[in-house]
N, C-alpha and C positions, 0 to 999 in steps of 0.2 A: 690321414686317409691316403691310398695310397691308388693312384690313377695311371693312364699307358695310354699313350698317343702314336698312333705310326708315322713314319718320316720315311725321310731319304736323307742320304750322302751322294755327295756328288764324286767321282773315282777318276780322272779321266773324262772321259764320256757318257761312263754308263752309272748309273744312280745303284744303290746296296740302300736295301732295307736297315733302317733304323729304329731299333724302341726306345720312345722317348718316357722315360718312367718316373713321375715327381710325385715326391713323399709328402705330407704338411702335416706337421706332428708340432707338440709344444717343445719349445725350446726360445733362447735368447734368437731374438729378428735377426733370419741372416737366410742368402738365396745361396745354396753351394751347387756349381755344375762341374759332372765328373762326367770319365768315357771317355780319355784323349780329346779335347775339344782343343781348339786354336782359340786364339787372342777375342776374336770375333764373336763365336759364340760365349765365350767367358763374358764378353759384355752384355751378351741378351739380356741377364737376371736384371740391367738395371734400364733396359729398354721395357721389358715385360712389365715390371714395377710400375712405369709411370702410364703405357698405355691401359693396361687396365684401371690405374686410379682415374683419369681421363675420358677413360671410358663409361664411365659412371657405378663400378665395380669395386668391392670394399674389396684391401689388399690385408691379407690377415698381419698380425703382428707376432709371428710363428716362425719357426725355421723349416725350410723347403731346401729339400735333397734334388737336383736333378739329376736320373743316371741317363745316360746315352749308348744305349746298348747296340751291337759288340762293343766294348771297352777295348779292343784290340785295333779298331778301323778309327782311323785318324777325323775327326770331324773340323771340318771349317765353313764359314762363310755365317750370313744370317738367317737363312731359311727356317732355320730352328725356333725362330722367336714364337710365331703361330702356335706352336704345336704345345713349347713351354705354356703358354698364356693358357690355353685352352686345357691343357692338364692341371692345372695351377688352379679354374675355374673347378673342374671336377671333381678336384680335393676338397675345396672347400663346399662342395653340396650345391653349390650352384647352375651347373650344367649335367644332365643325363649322362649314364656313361657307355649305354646302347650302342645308340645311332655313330658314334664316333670311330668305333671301330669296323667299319667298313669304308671308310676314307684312310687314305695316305692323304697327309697335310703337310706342304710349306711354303712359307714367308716372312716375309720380313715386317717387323710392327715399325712405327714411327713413334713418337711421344705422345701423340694424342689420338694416338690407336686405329692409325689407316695402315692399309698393307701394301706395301711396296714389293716390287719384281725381284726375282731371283735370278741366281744362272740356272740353266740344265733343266727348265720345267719340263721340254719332251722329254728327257731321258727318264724323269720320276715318270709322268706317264706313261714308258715302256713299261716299266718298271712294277708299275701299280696293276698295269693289264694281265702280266706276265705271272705278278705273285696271285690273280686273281681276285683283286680289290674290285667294289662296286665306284669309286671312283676316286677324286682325287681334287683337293681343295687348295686354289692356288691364288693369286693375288690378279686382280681383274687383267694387269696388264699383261700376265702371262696365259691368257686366255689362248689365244690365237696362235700360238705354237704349238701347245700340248692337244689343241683338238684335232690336228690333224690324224692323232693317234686312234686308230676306232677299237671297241669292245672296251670302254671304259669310260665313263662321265666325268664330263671336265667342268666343275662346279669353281667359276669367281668370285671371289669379296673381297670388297671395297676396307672395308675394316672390320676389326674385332667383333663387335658390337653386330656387324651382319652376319659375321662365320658364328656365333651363339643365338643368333635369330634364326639361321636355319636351323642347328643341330637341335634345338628346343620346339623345331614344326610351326614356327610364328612367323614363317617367309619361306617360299617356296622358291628357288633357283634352278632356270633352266639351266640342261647342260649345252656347252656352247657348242657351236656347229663350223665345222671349217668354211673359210670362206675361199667358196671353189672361184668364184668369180671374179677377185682380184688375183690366185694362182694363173689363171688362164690369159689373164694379163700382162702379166710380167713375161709367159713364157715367148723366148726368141725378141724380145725388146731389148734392142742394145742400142745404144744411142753413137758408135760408129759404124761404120761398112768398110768392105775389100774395097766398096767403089771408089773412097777416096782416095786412094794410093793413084798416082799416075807414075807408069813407067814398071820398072822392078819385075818386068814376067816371069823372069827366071826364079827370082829370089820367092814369088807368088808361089809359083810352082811347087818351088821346096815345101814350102811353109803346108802347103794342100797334101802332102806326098806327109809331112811331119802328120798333120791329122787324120787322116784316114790311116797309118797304120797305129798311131799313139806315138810316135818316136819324137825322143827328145831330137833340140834341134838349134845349133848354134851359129851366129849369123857375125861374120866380120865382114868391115867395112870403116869408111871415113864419116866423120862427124855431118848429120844433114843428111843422109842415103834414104834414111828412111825405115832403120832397124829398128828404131821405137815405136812409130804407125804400125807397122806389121804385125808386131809383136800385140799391140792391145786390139787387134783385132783377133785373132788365134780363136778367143770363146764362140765368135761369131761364127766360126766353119766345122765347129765340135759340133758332133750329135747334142740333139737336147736330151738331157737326164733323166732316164727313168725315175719313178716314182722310188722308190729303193733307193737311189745315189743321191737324189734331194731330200732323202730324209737323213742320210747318213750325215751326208752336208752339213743340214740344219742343226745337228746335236753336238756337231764341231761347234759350229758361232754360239748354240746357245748354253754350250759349258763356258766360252769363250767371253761368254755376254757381251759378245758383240752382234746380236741378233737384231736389236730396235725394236719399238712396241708395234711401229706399223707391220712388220715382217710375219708371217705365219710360217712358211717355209722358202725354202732356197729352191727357185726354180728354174736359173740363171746358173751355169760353172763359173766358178769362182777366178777370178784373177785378179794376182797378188804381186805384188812390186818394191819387195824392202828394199831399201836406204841401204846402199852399201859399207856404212858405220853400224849395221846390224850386227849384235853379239850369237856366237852358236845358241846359246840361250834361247835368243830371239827366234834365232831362225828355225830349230828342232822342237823347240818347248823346252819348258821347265819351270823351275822355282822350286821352295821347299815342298811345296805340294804340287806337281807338274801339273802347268797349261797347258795348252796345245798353241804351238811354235805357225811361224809361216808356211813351212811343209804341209800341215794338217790343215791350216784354213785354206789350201791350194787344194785339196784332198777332191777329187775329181773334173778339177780343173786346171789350171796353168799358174806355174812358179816362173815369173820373170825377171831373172840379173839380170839388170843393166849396166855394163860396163864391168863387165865380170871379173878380170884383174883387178879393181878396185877395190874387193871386199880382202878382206884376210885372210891368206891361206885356211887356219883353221878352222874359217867357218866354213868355207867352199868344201872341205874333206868330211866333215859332219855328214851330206848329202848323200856320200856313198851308200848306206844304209838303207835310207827312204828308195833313193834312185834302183837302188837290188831289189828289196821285198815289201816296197810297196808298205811300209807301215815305219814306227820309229819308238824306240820304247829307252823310258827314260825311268834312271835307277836313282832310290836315292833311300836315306839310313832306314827309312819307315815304310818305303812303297816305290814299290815298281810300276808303272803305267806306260801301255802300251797305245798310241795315235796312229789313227790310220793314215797315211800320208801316200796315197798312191795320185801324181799329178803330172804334166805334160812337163816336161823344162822346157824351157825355151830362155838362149842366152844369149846377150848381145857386146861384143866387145870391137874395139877398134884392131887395126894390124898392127900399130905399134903406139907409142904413148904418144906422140906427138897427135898421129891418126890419118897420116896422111902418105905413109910409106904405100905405094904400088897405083899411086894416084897422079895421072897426068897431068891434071890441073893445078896442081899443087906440090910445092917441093918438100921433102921429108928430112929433116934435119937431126934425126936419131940415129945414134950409133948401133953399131951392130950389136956391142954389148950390151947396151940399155934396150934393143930388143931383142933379146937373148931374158935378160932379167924381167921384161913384162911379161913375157907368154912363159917364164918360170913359175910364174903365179900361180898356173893354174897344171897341177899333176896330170900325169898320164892314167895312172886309173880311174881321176874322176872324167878328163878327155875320152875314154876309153866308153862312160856310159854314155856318151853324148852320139846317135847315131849318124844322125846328116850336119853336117856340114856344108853351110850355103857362104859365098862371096857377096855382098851387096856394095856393086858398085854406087859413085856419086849418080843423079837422075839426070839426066841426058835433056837439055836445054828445049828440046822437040818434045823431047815424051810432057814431060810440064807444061808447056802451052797449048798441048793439044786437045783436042776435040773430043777427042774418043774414047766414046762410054767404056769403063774399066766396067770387068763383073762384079756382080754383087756380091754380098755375100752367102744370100740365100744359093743362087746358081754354084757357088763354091759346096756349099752343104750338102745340097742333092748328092753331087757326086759322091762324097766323101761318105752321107749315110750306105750309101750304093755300096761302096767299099767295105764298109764297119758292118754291111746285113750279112756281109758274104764269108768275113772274118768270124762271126756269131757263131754261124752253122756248122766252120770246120773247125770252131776251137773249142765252142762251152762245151762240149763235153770232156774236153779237160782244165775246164775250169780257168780258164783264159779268155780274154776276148779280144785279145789284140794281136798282129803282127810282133809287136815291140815288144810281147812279153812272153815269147816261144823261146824253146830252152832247145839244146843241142839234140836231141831226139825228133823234136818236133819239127827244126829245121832242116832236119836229116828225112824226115816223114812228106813234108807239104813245100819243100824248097829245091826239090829236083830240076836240073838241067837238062838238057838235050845235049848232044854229045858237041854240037858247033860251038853252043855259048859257054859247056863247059872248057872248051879248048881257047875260045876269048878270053875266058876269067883266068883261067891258065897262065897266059902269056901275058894279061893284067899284071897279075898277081906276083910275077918273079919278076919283070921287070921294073916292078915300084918298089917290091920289097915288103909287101902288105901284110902285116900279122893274121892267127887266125884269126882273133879277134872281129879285124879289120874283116875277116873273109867273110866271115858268117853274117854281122851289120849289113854288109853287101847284098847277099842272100835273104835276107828280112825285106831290107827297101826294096827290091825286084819284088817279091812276093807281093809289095803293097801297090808296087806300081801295076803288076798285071791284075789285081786285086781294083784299081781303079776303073782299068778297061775291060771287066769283066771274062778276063782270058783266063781260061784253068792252068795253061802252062806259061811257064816264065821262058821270053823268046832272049834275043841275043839285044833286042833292043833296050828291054827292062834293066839287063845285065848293066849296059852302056849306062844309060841316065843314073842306075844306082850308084856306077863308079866314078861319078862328076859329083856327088854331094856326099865324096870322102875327101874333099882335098886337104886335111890336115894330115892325111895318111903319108902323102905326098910331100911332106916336109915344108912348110910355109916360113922358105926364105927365097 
């Protein structure tokens, strides 16, 4: 008898319909699953085997075809067990074969026929909403992901045994409901603050100027300054996430199944901190069947190198890509998958390897040539995506003992949404919303001078020797700064501050 179950595949991100189609015809006992399947699902036939015997369910002693239709789209992982099981049920006359096809079903079976979590359940229930399913049958613990998703019932079981107690009408399962109440909880709980940095105004400065317009933002200095406190604060002076960006979020970690069962969705920007023994691999995504890399779990949040000469050229020049357009697509014999990876960089390195070259309290014992070869490390193109440039000197003996309430972070945010409402209005209609991601048109359109500050930038500009490059970065960070004081035009002061957090431009020896 020949039954059809619907599924997903997981792609990337986004979930593609699956027909999971099993035959039970006579023949010598043997389970065959075809349809490009991976190592993983080849095992299901003998997961499926035992939880239905387990489950108090006779296993025929017949041969069963599984097909996994397209046959062209690569399947992996174990979500598919469910779906087997329950067609396998339906073959043999055991289960109705109605009610079943208004569910997309998957999960994972265990031996004795409980269901365990997958990856990417929100993305099956886009998925399920989108092809017009009445709902979608998933394993208890991916309850609370997928329900965030509305126009679609997000129906849990525990085991086998209760995904055939409903489809047989003998148990009735609410559909679960997002739990708005722990969202609202998480949102802006970060367990640092700006407040506790003493000292570093300037370097605060930057960092507020890097978030209000989006600009990436690279910070040298001597070991102790304080470039790692700053840095994991960053999330804390980001706008909070629309409902849209924390969903996009969520479908990163939970391809990534790095979601956790307490998790429903991501309502926090992400900040991420690889290990400078990180592989390009690691860092963009990949595998035979691409994951999503560091870039993508940063993916509306902040990518933080620390100690950025450290990691391998190779992997640093990966970046280029993500850092241009905002996304990152990775090829391989059978599939192409593309990750969205649009994130704040933020990177931290010393001035030279010892880390103490331009430092009074300290003597620096590196030659010119071994710093010549550390800051070789890091290319001028990928330098070149890097907008501000901040100095973070050692903390000043005064500033550390003193008294005085540093601002918070919220006080930092205010501003910065102030700046991001203002960015909204002059750019979503071309589909931008940032400073940092205006293109030569646009900073030709909304980055106009006055004829004084153009005659400063002027005489900036030749006498450094500043690329256009350099010129235009210049014209974005002004735009952000008069963007913070709510000034329409950019004055000669903007000018100035913008051209203090170019000093790499300025040759740093």
């Amino acid at each position: 008898m020949l039954a059809q179950v619907h599924s997903g595949a997981l792609v990337g991100i986004d979930a593609h319909p699956v027909q999971v189609e099993i035959d039970v015809y006579n023949g010598l006992p043997a389970v065959t699953v075809v349809g490009l399947p991976d190592s993983a699902v080849k095992e299901s036939a003998a997961r499926v085997k035992s939880a239905i015997v387990n489950s108090g369910f006779p296993f025929p002693a017949r041969r069963i075809t599984v097909n996994l239709a397209p046959a062209g789209l690569r399947k992996e992982g174990s979500g598919f067990d469910l779906p087997i099981a329950l067609g396998v049920l339906i073959g043999l006359g055991l289960l109705p074969s109605e009610k079943i096809g208004n569910y997309l079903i998957v999960g994972e079976l265990s031996l004795d026929g409980s269901v365990k979590e997958v990856r990417g359940a929100l993305s099956v229930a886009i998925a399920a909403r989108d092809m017009g399913f009445q709902g979608i049958i998933v394993p208890e613990s991916n309850m609370g992901e997928a329900a965030v998703v509305e126009g679609v019932d997000i129906l849990g079981v525990s085991s086998l045994v209760t995904a055939v107690a409903f489809l047989t009408g003998r148990v009735a399962i609410e559909p679960a409901k997002p739990n708005l109440d722990q969202m609202a909880k998480n949102i802006g709980n970060y367990a640092v603050d700006f407040r506790d940095i003493k000292g570093q105004e300037y370097a605060k400065r930057a960092v507020e100027v890097a978030a209000a317009g989006g600009h990436n933002v690279l910070m040298v200095g001597p070991p102790g300054s304080g470039k790692t406190m700053l840095s994991q604060r960053v999330p804390t002076i980001l706008p909070e996430p629309v409902f849209e960006e924390a969903l996009e979020t969520t479908r990163i970690y939970s391809a990534a199944g790095l979601l956790g069962k307490e998790k429903s969705i991501i309502t926090r920007r992400p900040f991420r901190s690889p290990h400078h023994t990180v592989s390009d691999a690691g860092l963009i995504g990949g595998g035979a069947i691409p994951r999503p890399g560091e870039v993508s779990l940063a993916h509306n949040g902040v990518l933080f190198l620390d100690e950025m000469p450290e990691f391998r050229k190779n992997v640093l020049e990966v970046l280029r890509q993500p850092l241009e357009d905002g996304d990152v697509t990775i090829s391989r014999a059978h599939i192409a998958v593309t990750f969205p990876a649009r994130f704040m960089l933020v990177a931290a390195m010393n001035p030279c390897p010892c880390g103490y070259r331009g430092d009074p309290k300290h003597e620096c014992l590196c030659s010119r040539q071994n710093i010549e070869r550390y800051w070789a490390k890091i290319s001028g193109p990928l330098l070149d995506r890097i907008d501000i440039h901040v100095e973070v000197p050692s903390v000043e003996w005064r500033d550390l003992t003193g008294k005085e309430e540093s601002e918070s972070s919220e006080q930092i945010r205010n501003r910065v949404n102030r700046a991001r409402n203002i960015q909204l209005d002059r750019l979503s209609k071309h589909k931008i919303f940032s400073n940092s991601q205006m293109k030569s048109s646009l900073i030709k359109k909304y980055c106009s001078l006055g004829q004084d500050s153009l005659n400063f930038l002027e005489k900036v500009v030749e006498r450094l020797g500043l690329s256009a490059r350099a010129y235009h970065r210049i014209l974005k960070i002004a735009r952000t700064l008069a963007d913070l004081e709510g000034s329409e035009n950019i004055g000669s002061d903007h000018v100035s501050e913008a051209i203090q957090y170019r000093s790499l431009d300025r040759r740093y020896d």
